[in-house]
C-alpha positions in Angstrom: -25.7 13.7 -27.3 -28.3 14.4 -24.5 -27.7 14.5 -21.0 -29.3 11.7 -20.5 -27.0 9.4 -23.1 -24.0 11.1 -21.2 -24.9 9.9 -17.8 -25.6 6.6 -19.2 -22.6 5.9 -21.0 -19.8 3.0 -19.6 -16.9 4.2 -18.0 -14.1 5.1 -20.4 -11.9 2.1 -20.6 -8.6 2.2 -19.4 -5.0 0.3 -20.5 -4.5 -1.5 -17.3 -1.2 -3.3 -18.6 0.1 1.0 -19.6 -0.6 1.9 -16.0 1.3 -1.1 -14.5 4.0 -0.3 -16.5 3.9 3.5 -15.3 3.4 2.9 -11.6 6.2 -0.3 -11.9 8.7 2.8 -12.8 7.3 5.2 -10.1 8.0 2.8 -7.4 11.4 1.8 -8.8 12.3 5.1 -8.4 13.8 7.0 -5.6 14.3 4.6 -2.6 10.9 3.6 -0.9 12.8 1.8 1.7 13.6 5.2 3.3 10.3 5.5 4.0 9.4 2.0 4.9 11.3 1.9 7.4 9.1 4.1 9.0 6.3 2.2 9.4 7.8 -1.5 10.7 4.7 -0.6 13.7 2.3 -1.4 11.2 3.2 -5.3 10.0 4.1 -5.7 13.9 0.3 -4.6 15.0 -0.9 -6.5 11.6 1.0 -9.9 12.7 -0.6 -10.0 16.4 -4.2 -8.8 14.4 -4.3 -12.0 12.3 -3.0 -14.3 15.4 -0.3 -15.8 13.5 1.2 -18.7 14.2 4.8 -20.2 14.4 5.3 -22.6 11.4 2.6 -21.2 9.6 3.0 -20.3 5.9 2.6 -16.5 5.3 2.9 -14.5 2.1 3.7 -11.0 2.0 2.8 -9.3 -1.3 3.6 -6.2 -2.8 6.0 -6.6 0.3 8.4 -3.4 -0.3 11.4 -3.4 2.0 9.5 -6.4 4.4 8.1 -4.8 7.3 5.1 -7.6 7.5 7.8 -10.2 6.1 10.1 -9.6 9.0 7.4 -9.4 11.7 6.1 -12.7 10.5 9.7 -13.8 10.4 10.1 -12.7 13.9 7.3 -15.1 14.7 8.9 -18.0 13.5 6.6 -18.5 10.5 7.7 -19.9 7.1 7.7 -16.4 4.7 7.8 -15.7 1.2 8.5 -11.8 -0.1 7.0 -10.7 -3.1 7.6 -7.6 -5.2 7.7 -6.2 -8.4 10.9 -4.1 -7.6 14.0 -5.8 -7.3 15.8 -3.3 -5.5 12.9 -3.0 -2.5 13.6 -7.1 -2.5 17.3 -6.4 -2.0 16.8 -3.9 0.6 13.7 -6.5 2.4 16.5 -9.3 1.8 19.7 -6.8 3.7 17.4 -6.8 6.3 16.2 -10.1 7.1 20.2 -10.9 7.1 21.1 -8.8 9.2 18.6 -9.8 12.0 19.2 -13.7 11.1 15.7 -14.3 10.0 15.2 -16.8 7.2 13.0 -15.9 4.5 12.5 -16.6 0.7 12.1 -13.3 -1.5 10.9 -13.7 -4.7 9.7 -11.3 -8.0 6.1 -11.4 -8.7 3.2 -9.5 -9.3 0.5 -8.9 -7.4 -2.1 -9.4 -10.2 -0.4 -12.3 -11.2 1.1 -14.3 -7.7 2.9 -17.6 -9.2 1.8 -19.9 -7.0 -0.5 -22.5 -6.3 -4.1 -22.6 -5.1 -4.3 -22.7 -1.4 -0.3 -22.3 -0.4 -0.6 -20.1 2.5 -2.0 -20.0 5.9 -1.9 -16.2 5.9 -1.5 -13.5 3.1 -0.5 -10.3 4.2 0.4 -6.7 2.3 0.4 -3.4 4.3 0.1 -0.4 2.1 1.2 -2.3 -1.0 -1.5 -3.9 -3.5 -4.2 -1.6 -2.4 -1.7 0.3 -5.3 -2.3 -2.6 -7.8 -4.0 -1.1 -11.6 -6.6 -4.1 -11.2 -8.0 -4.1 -8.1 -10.2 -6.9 -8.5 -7.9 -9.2 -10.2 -5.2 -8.7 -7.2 -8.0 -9.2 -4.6 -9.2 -12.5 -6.5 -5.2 -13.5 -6.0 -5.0 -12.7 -2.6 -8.0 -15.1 -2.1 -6.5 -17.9 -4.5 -3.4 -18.7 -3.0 -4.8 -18.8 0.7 -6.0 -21.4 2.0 -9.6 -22.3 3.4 -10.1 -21.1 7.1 -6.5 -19.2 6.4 -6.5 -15.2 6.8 -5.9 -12.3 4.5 -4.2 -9.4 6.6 -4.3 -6.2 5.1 -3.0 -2.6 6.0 -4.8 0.1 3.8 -4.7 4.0 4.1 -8.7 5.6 3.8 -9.6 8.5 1.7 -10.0 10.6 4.6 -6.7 10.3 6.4 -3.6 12.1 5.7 -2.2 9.8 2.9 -5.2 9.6 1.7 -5.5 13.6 1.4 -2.0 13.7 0.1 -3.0 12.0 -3.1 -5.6 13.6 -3.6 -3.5 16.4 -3.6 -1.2 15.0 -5.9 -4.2 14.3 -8.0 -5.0 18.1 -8.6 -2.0 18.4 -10.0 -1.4 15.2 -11.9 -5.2 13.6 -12.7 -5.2 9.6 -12.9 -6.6 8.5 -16.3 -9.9 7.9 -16.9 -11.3 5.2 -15.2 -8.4 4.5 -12.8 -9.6 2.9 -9.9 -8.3 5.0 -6.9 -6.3 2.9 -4.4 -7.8 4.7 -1.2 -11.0 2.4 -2.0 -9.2 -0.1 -0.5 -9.5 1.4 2.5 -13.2 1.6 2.5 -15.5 -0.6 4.3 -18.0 -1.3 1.0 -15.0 -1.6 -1.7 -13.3 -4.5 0.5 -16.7 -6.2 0.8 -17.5 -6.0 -2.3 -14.1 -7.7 -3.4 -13.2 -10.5 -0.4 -17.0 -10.7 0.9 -18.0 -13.4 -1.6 -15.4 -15.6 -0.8 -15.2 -14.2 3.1 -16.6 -16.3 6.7 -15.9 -12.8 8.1 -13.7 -9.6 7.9 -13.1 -7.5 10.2 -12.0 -3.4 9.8 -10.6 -1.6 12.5 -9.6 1.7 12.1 -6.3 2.7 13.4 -3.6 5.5 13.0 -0.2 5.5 12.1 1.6 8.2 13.1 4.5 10.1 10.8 7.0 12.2 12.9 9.6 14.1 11.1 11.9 16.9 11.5 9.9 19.6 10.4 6.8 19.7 7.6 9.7 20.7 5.3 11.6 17.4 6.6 8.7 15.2 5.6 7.9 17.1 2.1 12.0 16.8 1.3 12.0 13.2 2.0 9.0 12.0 0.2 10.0 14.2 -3.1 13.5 12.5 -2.8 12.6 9.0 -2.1 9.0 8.3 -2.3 8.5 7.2 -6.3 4.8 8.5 -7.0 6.0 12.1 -5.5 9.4 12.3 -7.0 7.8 11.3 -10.3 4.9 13.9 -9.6 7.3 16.7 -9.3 9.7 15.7 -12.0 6.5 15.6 -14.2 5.3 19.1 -13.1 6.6 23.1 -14.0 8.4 25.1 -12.1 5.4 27.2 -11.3 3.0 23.8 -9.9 6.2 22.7 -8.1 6.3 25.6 -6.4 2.0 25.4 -5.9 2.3 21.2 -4.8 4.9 22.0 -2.3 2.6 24.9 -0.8 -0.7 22.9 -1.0 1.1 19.8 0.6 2.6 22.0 3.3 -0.4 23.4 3.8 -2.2 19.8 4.5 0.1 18.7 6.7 0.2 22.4 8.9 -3.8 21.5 9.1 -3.0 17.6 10.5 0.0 18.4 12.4 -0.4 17.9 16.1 2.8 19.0 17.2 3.2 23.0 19.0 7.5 22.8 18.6 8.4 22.7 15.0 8.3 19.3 14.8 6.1 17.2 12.2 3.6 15.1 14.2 0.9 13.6 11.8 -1.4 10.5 12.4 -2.4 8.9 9.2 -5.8 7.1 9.2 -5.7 3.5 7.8 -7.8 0.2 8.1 -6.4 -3.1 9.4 -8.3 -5.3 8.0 -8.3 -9.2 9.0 -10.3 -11.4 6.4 -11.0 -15.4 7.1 -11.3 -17.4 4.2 -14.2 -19.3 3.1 
């Protein structure tokens, strides 16, 4: 084959419904709600970004443990939870109780959101379907189900910040298949516009941090291989020998991001908050 046949040749194709199936048992694993918790700051800043309303109906998908579902909650809108995982839905469900918020939780895919055209006044996700296998079909649900003139809110980490890096250190180890989609695109100006522009009166990306503090760099790393699914599964996957070079290279990354001069883990995390009105 010549070079030129090479370079021209389609991607390689890629079993989107294997992948689901893989990352659906990465994230059921572990306890992602650990580290959810962490970052309630980000649905709070998200909520007061799109201007929400009281009454209005939002949708939080790929919601995890709730963080956008209770700070929309908080703001006396009408919410539905989504997820894929059961158990996050449970732990999202404990704690709407126990702050007396009402809100429906409910299974359902991202790729696949059962409801109808035009529901919602708001649709919301913070560092959830940006991990979707089919990134176009979840965006073109995301835009389905709200409304016209309603808003899309939307919490992705870039390629460049600390999350970002982290995968791709996972990556090193641990290649996606060929042809995955990476999810950091979802934090990139052009990948957003090319999915939401078309059907978009005007999005807006403003780059913000999110800050991780832990214990120690060996805190964070301990945490995230005990509770964080894609890590846990990346290290059960891996040889003694790579376990031993992932934890290094990992430590490594954060010791280069880490602003804090006591021991302590102090890492901001670049990510966009993104605000889309719907045509």
């Amino acid at each position: 084959m010549t070079l030129s046949a090479v370079q021209n040749a389609p991607p390689p194709s890629i079993d989107l419904g294997a992948l689901k199936t893989r990352q659906q048992g990465a994230w059921s694993s572990g306890d992602y709600a650990v580290v959810g918790t962490t970052l309630q700051i980000v649905g709070e800043e998200l909520c007061e970004a799109l201007d929400i309303r009281a009454g209005q109906k939002v949708l939080d998908v790929a919601a995890g443990n709730g963080n956008a579902t209770l700070a929309a909650a908080r703001r006396w809108c009408d919410v539905v939870s989504t997820d894929y995982v059961p158990a996050l839905l449970e732990r999202g469900r404990l704690r709407a109780a126990a702050d007396g918020l009402s809100v429906e939780f409910r299974e359902a895919d991202a790729e696949a959101l059962p409801f109808a055209d035009a529901s919602f006044d708001a649709v919301v996700s913070t560092f959830g379907v940006m991990f979707t296998p089919d990134q176009d079909k979840a965006a073109a649900e995301l835009l389905r189900v709200c409304r016209s003139g309603g808003k899309i809110g939307l919490a992705n980490w870039t390629p460049e910040g600390f999350i970002g890096q982290l995968f791709k250190t996972l990556a090193k180890y641990l290649p996606p298949p060929a042809g995955a989609k990476s999810p950091a695109l979802w934090g990139t100006r052009a990948r957003l516009t090319e999915m939401f522009g078309p059907s978009a009166l005007a999005i807006n990306v403003v780059p913000r941090d999110f800050t991780f503090r832990y214990r120690s760099r060996e805190h964070f790393l301990q945490i995230f291989k005990d509770f964080y699914g894609p890590m846990l599964k990346a290290f059960a996957a891996l040889d003694a020998a790579n376990q031993q070079g992932l934890s290094a290279d990992l430590l490594a990354l954060i010791g280069r991001m880490n602003r804090a001069e006591d021991g302590t883990m102090i890492v901001p995390s670049e990510y966009l908050e993104i605000v889309i009105t719907r045509r």
